[in-house]
N, CA, C and O of each residue as an XYZ file, in Angstrom:
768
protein
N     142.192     24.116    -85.155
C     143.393     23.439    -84.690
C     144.015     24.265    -83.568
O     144.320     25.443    -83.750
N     144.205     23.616    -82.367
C     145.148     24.105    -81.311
C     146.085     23.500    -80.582
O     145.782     22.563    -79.844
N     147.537     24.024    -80.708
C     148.257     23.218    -80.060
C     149.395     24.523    -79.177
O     148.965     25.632    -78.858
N     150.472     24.184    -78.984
C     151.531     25.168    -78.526
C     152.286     24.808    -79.889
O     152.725     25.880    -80.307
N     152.615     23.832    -80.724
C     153.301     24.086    -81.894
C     152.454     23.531    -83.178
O     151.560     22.688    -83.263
N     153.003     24.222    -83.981
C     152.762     23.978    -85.181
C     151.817     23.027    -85.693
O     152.323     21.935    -85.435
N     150.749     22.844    -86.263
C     149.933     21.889    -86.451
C     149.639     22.338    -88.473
O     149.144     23.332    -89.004
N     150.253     21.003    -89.081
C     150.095     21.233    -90.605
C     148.288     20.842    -91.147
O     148.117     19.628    -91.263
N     147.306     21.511    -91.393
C     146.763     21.378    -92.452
C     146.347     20.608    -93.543
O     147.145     20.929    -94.424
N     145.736     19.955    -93.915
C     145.213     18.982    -94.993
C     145.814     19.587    -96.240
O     146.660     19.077    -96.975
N     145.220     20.778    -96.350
C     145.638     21.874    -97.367
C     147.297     22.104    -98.023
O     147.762     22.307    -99.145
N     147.966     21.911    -96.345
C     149.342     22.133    -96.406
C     150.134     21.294    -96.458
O     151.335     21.538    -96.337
N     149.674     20.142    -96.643
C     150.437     18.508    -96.562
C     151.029     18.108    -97.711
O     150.556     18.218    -98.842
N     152.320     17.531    -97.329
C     152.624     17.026    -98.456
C     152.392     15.592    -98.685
O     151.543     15.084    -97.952
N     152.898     14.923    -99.445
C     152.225     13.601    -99.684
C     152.937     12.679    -98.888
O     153.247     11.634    -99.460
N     153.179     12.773    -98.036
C     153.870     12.080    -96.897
C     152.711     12.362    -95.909
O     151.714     11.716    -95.585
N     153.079     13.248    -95.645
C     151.747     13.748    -94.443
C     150.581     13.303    -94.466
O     149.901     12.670    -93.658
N     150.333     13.893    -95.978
C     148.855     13.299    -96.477
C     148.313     12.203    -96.457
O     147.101     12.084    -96.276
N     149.299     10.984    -96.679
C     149.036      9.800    -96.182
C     149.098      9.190    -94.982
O     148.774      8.003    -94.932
N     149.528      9.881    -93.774
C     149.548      9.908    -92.419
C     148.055     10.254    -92.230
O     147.179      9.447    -91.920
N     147.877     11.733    -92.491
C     146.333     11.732    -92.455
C     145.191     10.978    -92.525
O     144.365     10.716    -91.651
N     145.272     10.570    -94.023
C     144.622      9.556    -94.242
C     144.475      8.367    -92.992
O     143.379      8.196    -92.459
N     145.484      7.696    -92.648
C     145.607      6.414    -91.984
C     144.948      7.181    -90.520
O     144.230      6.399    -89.896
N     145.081      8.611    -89.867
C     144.306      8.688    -89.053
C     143.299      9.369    -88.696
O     143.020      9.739    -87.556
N     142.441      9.644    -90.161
C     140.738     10.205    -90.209
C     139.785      9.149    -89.349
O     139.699      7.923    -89.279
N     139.085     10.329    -88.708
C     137.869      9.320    -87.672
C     136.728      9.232    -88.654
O     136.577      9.803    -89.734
N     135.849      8.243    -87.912
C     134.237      8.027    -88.787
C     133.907      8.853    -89.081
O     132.889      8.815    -89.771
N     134.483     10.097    -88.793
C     133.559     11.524    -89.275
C     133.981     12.346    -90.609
O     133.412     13.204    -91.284
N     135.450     11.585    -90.693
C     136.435     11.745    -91.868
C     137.299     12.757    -91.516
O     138.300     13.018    -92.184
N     137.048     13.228    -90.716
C     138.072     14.305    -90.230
C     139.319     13.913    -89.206
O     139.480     12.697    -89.105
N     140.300     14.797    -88.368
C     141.713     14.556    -88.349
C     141.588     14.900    -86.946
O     141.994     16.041    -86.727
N     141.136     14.252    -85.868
C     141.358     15.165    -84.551
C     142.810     16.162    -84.399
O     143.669     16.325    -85.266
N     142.772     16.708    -83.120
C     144.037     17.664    -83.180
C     145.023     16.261    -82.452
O     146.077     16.045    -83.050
N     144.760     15.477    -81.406
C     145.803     14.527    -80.667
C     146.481     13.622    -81.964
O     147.438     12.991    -81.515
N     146.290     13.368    -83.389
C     146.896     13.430    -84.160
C     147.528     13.883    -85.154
O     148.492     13.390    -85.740
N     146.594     15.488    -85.476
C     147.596     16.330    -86.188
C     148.478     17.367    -85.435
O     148.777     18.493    -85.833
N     148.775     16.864    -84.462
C     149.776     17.571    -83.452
C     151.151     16.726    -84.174
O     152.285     17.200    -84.114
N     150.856     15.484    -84.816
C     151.875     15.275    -85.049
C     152.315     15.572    -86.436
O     153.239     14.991    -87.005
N     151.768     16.283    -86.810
C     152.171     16.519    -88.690
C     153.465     17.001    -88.600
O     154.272     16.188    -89.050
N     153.894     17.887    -88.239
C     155.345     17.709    -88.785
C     156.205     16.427    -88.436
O     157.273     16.281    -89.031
N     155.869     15.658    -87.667
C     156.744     14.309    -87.760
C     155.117     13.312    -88.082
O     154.221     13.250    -87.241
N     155.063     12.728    -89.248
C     154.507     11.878    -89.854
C     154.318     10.724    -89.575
O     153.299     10.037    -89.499
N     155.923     10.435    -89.340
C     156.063      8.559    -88.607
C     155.416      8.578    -87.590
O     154.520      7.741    -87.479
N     155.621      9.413    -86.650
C     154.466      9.129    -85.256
C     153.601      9.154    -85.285
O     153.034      8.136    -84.891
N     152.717     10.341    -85.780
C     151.450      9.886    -86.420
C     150.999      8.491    -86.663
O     150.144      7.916    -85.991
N     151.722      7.931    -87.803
C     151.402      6.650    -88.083
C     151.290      5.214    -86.781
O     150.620      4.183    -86.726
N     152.441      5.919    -85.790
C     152.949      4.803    -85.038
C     151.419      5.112    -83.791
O     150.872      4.194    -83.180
N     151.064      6.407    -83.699
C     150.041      7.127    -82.615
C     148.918      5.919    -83.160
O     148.640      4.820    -82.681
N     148.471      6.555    -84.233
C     147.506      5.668    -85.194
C     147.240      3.901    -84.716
O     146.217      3.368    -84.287
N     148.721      3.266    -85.020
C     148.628      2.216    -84.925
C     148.412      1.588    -83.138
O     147.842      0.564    -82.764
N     148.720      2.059    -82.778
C     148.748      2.249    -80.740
C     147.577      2.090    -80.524
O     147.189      0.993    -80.120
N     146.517      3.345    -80.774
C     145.618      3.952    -80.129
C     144.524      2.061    -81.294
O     144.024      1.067    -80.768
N     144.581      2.291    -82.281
C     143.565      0.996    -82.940
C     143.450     -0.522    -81.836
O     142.619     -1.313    -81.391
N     145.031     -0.196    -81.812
C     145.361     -2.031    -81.206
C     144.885     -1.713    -79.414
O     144.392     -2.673    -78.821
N     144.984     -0.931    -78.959
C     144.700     -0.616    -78.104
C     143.141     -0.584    -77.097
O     142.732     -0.999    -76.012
N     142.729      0.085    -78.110
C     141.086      0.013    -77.806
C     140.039     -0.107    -78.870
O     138.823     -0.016    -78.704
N     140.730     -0.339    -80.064
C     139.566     -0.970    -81.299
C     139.816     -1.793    -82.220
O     139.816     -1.664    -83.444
N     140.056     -2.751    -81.478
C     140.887     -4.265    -81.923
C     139.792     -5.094    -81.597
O     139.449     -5.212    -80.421
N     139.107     -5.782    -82.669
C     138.409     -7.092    -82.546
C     138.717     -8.158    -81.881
O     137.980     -9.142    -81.805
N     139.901     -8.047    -81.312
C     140.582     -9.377    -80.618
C     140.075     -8.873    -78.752
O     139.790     -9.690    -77.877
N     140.092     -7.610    -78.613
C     139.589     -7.420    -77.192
C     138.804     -7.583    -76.922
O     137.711     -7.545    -77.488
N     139.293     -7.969    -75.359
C     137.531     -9.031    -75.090
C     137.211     -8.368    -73.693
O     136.268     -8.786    -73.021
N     138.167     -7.122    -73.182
C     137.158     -6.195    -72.492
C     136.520     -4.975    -72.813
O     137.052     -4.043    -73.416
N     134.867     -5.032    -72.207
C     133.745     -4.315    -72.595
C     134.421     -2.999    -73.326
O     135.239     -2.378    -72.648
N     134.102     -2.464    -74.840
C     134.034     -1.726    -74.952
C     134.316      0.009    -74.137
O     135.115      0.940    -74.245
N     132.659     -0.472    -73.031
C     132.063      0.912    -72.604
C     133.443      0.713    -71.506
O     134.129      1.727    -71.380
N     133.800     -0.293    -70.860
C     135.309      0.079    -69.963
C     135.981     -0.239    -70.094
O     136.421     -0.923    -69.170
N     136.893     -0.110    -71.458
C     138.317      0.417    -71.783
C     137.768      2.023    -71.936
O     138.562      2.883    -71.553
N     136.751      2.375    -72.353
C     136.608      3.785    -72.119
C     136.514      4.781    -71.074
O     136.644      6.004    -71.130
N     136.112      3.541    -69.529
C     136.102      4.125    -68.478
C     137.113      4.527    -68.188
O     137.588      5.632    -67.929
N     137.704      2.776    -68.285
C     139.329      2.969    -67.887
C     140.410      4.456    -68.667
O     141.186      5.140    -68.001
N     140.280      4.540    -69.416
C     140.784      5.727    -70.893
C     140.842      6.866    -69.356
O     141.688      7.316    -68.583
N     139.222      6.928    -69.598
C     138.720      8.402    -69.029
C     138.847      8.001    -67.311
O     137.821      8.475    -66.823
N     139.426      7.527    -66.517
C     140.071      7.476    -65.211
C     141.390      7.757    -65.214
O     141.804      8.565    -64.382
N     142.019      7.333    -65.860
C     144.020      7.573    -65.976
C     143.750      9.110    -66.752
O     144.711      9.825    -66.467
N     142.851      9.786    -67.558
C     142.651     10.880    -67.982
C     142.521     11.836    -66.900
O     143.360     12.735    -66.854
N     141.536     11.788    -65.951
C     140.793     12.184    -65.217
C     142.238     12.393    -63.861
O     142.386     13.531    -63.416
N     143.161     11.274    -63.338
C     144.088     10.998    -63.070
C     145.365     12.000    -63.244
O     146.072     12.402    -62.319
N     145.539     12.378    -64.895
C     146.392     12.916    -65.361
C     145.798     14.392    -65.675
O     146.253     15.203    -66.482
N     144.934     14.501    -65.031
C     144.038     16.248    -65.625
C     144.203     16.256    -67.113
O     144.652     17.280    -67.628
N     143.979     15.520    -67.650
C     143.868     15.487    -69.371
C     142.645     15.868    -69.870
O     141.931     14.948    -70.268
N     142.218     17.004    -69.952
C     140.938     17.571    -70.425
C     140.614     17.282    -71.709
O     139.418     17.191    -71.988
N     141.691     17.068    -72.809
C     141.061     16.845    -73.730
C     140.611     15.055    -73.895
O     139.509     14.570    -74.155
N     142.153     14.257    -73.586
C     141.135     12.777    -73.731
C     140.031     12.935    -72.569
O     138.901     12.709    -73.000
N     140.064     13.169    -71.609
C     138.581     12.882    -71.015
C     137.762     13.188    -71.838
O     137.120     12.184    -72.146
N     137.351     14.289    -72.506
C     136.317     14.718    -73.319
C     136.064     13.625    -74.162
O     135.344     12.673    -73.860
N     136.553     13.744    -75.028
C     136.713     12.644    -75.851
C     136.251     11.038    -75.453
O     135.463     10.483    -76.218
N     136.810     10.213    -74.103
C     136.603      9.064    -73.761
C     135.612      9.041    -73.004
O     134.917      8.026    -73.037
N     135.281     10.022    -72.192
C     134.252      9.865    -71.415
C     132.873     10.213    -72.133
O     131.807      9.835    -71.647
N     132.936     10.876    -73.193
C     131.479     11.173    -74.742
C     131.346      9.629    -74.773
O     130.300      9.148    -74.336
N     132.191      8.915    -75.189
C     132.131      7.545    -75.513
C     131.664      6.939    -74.681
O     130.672      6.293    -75.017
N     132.135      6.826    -73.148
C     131.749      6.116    -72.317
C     130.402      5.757    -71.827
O     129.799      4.754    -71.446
N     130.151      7.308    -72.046
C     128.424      7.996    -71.667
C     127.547      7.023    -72.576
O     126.731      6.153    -72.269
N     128.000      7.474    -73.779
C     127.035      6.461    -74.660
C     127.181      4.940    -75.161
O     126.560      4.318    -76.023
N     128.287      4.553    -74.257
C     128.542      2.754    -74.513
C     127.634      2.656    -73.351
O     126.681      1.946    -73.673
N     127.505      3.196    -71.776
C     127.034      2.863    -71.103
C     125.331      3.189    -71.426
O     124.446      2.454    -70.989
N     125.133      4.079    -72.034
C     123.353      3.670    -72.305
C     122.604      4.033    -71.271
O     121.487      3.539    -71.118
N     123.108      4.935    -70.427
C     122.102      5.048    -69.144
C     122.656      6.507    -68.328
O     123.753      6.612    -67.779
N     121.775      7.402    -68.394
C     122.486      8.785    -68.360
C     123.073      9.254    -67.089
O     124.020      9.947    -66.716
N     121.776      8.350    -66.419
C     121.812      8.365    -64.552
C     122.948      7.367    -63.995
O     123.385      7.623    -62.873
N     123.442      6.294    -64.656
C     124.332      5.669    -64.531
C     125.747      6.421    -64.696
O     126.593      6.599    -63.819
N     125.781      6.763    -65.864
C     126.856      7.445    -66.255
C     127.030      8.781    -65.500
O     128.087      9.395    -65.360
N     125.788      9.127    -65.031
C     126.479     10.891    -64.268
C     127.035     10.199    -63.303
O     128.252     10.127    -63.474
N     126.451      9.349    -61.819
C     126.907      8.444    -61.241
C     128.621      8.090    -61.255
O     129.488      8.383    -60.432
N     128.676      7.568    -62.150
C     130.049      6.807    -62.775
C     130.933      8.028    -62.419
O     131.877      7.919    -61.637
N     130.638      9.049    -62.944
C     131.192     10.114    -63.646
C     132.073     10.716    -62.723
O     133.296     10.673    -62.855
N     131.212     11.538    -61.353
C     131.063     11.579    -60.524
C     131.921     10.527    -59.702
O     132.828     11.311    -59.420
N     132.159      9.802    -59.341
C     133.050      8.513    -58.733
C     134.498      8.714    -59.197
O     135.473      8.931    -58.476
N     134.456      8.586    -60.733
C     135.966      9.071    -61.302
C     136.325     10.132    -60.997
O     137.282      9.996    -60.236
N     136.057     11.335    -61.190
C     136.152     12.483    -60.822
C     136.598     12.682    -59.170
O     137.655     13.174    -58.773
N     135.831     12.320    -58.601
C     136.452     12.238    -57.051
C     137.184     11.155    -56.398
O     137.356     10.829    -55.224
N     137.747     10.478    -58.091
C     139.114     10.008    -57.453
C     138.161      8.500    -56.666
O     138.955      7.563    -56.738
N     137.537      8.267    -56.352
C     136.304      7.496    -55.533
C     135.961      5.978    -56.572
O     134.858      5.608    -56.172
N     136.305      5.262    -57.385
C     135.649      4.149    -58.435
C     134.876      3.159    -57.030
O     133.748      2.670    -57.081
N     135.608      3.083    -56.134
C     134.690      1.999    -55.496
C     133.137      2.400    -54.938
O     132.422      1.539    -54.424
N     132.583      4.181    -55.141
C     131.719      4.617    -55.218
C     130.401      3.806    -55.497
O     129.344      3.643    -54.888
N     131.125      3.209    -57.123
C     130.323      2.368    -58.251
C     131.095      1.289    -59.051
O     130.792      1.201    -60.240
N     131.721      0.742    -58.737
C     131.981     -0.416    -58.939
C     132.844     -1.439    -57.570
O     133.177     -1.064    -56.446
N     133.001     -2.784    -58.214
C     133.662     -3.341    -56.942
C     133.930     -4.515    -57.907
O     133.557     -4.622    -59.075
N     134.567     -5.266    -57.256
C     135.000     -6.972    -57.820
C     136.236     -6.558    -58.663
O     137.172     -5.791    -58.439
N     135.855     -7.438    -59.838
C     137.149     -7.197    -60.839
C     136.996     -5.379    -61.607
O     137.898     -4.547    -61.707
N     136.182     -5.308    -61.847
C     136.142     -3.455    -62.153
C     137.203     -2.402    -61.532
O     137.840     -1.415    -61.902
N     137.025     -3.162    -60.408
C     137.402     -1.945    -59.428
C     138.970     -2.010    -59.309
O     139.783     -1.087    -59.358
N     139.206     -3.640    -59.105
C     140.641     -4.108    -58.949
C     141.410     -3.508    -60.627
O     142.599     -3.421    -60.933
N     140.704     -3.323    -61.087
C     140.843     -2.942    -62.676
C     141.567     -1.382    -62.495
O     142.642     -0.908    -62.862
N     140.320     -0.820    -61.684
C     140.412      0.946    -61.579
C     141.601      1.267    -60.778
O     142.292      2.276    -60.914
N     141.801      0.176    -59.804
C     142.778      0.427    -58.976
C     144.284      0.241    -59.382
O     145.165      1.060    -59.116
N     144.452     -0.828    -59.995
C     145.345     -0.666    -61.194
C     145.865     -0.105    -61.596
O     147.092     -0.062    -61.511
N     144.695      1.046    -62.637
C     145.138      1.954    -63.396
C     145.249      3.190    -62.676
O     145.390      4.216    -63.341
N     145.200      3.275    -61.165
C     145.320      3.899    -60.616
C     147.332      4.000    -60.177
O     148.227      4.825    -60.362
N     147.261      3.200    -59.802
C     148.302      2.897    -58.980
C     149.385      3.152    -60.581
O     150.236      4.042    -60.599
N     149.179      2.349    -61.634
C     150.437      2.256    -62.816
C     150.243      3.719    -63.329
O     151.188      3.853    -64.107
N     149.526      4.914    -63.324
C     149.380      6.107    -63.763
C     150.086      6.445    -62.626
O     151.307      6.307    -62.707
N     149.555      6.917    -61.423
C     150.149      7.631    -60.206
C     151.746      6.997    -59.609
O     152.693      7.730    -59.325
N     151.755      5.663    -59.523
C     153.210      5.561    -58.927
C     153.318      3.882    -59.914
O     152.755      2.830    -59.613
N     153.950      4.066    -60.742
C     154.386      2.650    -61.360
C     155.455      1.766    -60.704
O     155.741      0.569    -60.735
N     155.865      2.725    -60.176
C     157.176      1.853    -59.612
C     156.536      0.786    -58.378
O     157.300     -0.052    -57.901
N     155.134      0.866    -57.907
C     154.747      0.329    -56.924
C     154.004     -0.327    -57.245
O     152.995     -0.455    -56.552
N     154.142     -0.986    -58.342
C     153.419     -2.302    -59.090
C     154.354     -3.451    -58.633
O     155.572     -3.364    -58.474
N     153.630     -4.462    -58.461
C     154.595     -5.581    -57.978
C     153.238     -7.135    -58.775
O     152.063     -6.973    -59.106
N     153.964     -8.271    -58.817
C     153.778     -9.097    -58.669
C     152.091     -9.329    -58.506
O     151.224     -9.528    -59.357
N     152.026     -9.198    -56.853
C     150.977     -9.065    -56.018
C     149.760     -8.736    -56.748
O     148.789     -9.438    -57.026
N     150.106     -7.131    -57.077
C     149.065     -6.821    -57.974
C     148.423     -7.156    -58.539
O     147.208     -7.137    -58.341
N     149.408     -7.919    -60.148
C     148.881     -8.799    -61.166
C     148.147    -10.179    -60.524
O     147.715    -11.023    -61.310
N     148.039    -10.351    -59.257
C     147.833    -11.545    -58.753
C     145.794    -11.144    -58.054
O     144.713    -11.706    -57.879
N     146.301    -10.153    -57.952
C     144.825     -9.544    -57.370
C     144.331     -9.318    -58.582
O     143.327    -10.019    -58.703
N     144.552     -8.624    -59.647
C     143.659     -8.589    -60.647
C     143.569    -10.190    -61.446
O     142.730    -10.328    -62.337
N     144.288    -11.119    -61.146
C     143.670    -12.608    -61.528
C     142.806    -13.374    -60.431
O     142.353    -14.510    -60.571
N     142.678    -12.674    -59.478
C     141.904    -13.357    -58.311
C     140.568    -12.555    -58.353
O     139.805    -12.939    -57.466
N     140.055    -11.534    -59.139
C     139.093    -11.274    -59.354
C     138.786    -10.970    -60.515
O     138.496     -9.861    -60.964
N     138.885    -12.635    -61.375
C     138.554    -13.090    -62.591
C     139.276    -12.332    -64.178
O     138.990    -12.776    -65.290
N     140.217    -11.154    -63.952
C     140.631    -11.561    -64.950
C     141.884    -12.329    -65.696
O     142.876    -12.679    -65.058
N     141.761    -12.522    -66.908
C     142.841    -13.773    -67.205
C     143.446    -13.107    -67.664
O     142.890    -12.084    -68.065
N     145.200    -13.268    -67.941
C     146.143    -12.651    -68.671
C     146.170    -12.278    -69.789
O     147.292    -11.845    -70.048
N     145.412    -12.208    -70.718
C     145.069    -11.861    -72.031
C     144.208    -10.649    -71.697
O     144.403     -9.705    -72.462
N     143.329    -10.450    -70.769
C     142.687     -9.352    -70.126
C     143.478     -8.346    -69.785
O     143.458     -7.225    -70.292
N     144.554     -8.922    -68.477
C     145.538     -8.100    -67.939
C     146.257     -7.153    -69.115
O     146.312     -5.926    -69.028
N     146.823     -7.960    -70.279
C     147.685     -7.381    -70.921
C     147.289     -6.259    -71.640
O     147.988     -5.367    -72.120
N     145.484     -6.487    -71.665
C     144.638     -5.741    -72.589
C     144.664     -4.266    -72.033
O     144.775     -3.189    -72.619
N     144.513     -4.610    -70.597
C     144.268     -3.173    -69.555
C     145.312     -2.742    -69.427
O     145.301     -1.511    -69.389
N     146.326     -3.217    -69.331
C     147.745     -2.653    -69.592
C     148.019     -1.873    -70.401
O     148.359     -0.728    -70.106
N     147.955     -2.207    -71.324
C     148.031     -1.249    -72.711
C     147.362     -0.124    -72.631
O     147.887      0.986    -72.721
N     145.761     -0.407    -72.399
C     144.829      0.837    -72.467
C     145.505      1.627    -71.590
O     145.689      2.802    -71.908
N     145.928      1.202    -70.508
C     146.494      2.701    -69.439
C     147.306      2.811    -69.993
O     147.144      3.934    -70.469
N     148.424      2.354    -70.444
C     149.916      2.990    -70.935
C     149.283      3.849    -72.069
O     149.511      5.040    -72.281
N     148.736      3.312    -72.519
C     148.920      4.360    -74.324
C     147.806      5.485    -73.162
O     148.644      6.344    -72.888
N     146.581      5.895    -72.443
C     146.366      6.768    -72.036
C     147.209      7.876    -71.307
O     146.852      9.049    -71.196
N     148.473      7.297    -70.786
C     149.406      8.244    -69.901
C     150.380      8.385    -71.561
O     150.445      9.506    -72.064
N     150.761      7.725    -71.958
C     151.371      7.910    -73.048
C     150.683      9.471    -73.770
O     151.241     10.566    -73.835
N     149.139      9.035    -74.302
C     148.062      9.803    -75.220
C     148.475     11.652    -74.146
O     149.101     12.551    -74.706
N     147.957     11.795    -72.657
C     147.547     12.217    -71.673
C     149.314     13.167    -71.804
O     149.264     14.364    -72.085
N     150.294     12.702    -71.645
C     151.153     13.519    -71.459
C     151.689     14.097    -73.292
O     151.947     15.282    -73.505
N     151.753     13.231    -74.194
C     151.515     13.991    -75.351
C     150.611     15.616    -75.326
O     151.130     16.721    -75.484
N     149.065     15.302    -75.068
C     148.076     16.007    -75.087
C     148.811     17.513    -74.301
O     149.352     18.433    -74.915
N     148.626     17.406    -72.776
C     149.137     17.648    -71.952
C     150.292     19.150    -72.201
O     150.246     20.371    -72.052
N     151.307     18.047    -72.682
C     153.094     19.060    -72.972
C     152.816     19.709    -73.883
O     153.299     20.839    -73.954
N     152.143     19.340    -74.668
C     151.900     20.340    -76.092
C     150.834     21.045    -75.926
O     150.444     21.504    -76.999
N     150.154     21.346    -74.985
C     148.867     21.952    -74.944
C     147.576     21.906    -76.153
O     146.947     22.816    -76.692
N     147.520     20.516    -76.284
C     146.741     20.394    -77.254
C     145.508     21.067    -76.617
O     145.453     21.548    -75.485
N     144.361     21.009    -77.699
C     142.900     21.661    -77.546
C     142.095     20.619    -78.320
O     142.603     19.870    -79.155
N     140.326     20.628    -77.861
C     139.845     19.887    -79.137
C     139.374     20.823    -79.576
O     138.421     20.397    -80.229
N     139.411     22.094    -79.679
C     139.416     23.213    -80.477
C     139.281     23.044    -82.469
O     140.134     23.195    -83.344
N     137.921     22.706    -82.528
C     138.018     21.983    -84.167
C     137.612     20.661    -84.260
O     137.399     20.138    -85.353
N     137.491     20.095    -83.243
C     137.597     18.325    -83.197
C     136.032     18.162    -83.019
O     135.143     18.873    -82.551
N     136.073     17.328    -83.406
C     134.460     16.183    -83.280
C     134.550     15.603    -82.290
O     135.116     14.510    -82.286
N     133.813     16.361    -80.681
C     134.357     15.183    -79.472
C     133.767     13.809    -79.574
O     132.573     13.751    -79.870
N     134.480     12.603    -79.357
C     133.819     11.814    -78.479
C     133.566     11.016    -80.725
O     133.234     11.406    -81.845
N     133.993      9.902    -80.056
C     134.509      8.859    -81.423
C     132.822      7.846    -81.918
O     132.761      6.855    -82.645
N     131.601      8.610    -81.163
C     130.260      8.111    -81.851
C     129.453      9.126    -81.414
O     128.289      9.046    -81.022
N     130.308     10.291    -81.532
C     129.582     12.194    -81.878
C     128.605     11.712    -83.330
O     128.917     10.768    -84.056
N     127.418     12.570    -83.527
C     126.394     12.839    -84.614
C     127.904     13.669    -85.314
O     128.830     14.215    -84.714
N     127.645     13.465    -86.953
C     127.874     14.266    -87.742
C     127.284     14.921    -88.342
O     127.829     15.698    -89.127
């Protein structure tokens, strides 16, 4: 466990906590640190928990998997967030299925560059989450009008919305507290 404060323990939990825990063990059964950063306040935890599910592992979303993870790991990448990148971009690597693709990809985000490797609605996507991470206030109208003019529909929009907010949300949490994955299982379809 690494943070700049206090991070409680499985061991050290009380049954409040403990059931926070519970609600946010990964497939691996274990507790990353971007949620036991919150053990001494519990409710957030729970509320982190419920965010991060509806967000990007909600059966109701109907964009690709492998990019809400891109997207994750661009507003990461964006925000120098070393630890969600780790984390979203493990994922990304292996939703995308293609190693040479993904260094590619990788590479593009990293230099700030998406139209490198993508274009159409992707890109209008990247650009997006470019623009609502770096300057929000310079979202307009327009915008939302360009990302429906290259096919996606408002149920989409709202989807990508979210994913960037809860990432700058996730990203400056991480960030202020100096979290670490110091202990963590990177990347949410890591071997156990």
């Amino acid at each position: 466990m690494s943070a700049w404060i206090k991070m409680i323990s499985d061991e050290d939990a009380d049954e409040v906590l403990s059931e926070a825990l519970e609600q946010a063990r990964t497939p691996h059964g274990t507790v990353d640190n971007v949620m036991r950063v919150h053990s001494l306040r519990p409710n957030t935890m729970r509320g982190h928990v419920t965010l991060y599910h509806a967000c990007l592992h909600d059966d109701g979303n109907s964009i690709p998997q492998w990019f809400q993870e891109v997207m994750g790991s661009y507003v990461s990448t964006l925000n120098d967030c070393a630890y969600s990148y780790a984390n979203h971009w493990t994922n990304a690597k292996h939703l995308i299925g293609d190693d040479e693709r993904a260094n590619r990809i990788e590479r593009a985000l990293k230099g700030r560059q998406p139209e490198i490797q993508f274009s159409g609605r992707e890109l209008a996507a990247l650009r997006y989450a470019e623009i609502l991470t770096l300057q929000p206030g310079a979202i307009s109208e327009d915008t939302v009008l360009t990302l429906r003019e290259t096919g996606w529909d408002d149920g989409e929009i709202l989807e990508m919305n979210q994913i960037i907010c809860y990432f700058n949300y996730a990203n400056r949490l991480l960030n202020g507290l100096g979290v670490t994955t110091a202990g963590d299982v990177v990347g949410y379809y890591a071997e156990t």
